[in-house]
C-alpha positions in Angstrom: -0.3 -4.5 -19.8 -2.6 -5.9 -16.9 -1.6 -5.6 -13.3 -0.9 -8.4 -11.0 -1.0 -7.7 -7.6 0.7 -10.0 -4.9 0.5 -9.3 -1.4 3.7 -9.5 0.3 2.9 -9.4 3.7 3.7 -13.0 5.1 7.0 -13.0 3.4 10.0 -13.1 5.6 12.7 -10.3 5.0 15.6 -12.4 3.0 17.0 -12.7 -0.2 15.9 -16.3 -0.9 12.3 -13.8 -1.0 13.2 -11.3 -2.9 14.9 -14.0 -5.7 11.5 -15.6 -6.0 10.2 -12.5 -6.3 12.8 -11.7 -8.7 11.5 -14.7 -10.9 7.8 -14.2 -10.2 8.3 -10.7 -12.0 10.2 -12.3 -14.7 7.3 -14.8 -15.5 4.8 -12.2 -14.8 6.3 -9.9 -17.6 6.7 -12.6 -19.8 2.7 -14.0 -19.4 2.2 -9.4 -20.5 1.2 -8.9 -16.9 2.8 -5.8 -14.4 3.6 -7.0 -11.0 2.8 -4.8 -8.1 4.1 -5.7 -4.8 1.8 -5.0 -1.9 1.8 -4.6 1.9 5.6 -5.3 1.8 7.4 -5.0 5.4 9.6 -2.1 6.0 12.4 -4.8 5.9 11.9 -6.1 3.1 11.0 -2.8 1.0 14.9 -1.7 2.2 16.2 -5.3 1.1 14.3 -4.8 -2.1 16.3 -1.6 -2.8 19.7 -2.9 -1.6 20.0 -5.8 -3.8 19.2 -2.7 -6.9 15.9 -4.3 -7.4 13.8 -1.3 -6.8 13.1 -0.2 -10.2 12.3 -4.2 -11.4 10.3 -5.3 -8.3 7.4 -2.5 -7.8 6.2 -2.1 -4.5 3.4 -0.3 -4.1 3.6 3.0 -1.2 1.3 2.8 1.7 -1.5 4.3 2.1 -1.9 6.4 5.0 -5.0 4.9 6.6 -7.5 8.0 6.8 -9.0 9.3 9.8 -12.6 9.8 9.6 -14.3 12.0 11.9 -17.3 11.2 13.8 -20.6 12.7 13.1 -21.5 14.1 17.0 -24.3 16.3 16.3 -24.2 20.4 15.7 -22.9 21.7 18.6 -23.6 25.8 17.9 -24.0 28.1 19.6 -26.2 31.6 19.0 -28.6 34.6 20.3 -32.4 33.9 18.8 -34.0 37.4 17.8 -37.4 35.7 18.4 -37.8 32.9 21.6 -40.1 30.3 20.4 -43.1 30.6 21.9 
C-alpha cells in the first residue's frame, strides 16, 4: 500500500476537520493508498483521539528537531616535549 501524506497544519481544531478527514481516509483506502497525517496541532491530535479515531486517522509523532553543534575549532590544551623551533 503507498503512503499519502497530508499536512495538517492549517486545519482548525473541530470536528467538522476531523469528519473530512474521516472521509479523506476512507477514499484514500479505497484508491489502495495509507493516509499519514502530518504536523497536526496539539488540539487537534487530542480531538483526533476523543472522537476514537486514533487508530483510523494516523498521525504521524513529531520529530524532535535536532540540535546540531557548531564546529568552533579544537580548543585543547597540552605540554609539548619539544618547542618548535
Amino acid at each position: 500500500m503507498e503512503k499519502l501524506s497530508c499536512d495538517v497544519r492549517a486545519l482548525r481544531a473541530d470536528v467538522a476537520a476531523v469528519d473530512a478527514l474521516a472521509r479523506l481516509q476512507l477514499a484514500a483506502r479505497q484508491a489502495g493508498f495509507e493516509l499519514r497525517l502530518l504536523h497536526a496541532s496539539a488540539e487537534l491530535r487530542c480531538l483526533i483521539r476523543f472522537t476514537g479515531l486514533g487508530e483510523v486517522l494516523r498521525v504521524e509523532a513529531e520529530r524532535q528537531v535536532e540540535e546540531r553543534e557548531q564546529g568552533l575549532g579544537v580548543e585543547e590544551e597540552a605540554q609539548l616535549d619539544d618547542p618548535a623551533a
